[in-house]
N, C-alpha and C positions, 0 to 999 in steps of 0.2 A: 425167217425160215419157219416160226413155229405157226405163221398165219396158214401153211399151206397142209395144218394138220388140224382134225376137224373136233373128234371128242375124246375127253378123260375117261376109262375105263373103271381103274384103280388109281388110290392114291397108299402111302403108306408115308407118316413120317416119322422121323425119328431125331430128339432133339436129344443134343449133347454140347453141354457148355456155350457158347455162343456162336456153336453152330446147330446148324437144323438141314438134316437129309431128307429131302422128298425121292423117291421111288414112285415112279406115275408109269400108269401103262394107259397109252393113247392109241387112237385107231386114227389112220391114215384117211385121208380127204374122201376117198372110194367107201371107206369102210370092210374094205375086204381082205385088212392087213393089220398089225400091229406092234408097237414098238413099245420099251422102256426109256423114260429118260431119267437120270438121278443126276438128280442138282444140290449140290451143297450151296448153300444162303449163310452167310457169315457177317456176323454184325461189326462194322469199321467206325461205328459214332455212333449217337442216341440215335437217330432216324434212317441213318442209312446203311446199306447189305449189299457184297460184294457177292456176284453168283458165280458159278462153276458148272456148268452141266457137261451129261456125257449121252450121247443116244447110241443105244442099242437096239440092233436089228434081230428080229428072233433068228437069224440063219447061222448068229455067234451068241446065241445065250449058252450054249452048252460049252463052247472055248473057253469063253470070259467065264463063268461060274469055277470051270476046273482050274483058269488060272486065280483065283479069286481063292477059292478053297486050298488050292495049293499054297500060296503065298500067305495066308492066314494059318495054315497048319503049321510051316517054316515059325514063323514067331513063336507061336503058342512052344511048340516043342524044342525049337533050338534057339531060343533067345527070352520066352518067359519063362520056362519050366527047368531050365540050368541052374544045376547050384551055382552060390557066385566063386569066380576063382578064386583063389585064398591065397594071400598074401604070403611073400615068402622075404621073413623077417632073417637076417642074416646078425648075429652076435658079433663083436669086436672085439677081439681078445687086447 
């Protein structure tokens, strides 16, 4: 599939523990178009990397982004920024 896309625009990567995200914006075989693809590259043994990609059409960067930002803000504020419950220690008389 990716033979029938022609150049890398942009690349951005971003490594985290033994994985590494690429963010690449590619232009279509015409040239008169362009897409993202984000591929996570994950190390399974000394030489070898299991991939994952995802292609993005610019006609949903703006859906994907809001669900992205949304689903990112959900953690942030209700699952990392939570005090933690507090134990409710009961006495034995």
């Amino acid at each position: 599939m990716e033979n029938e896309y022609k150049e890398e625009l942009f690349t951005k990567r971003v490594r985290a523990g033994k994985r590494t995200y690429f963010f690449d914006v590619k232009a279509t075989r015409s040239e008169r178009d362009f897409y993202i693809t984000i591929t996570e590259s994950k190390r399974v043994g000394d030489e070898e990397y299991e991939k994952h990609k995802i292609f993005l059409y610019k006609e949903d960067f703006e859906k994907f982004l809001g669900a992205l930002e949304e689903t990112v803000g959900f953690v942030q504020t209700e699952l990392l920024e939570k005090p933690p419950v507090p134990l409710v220690v009961q006495e034995v008389s």
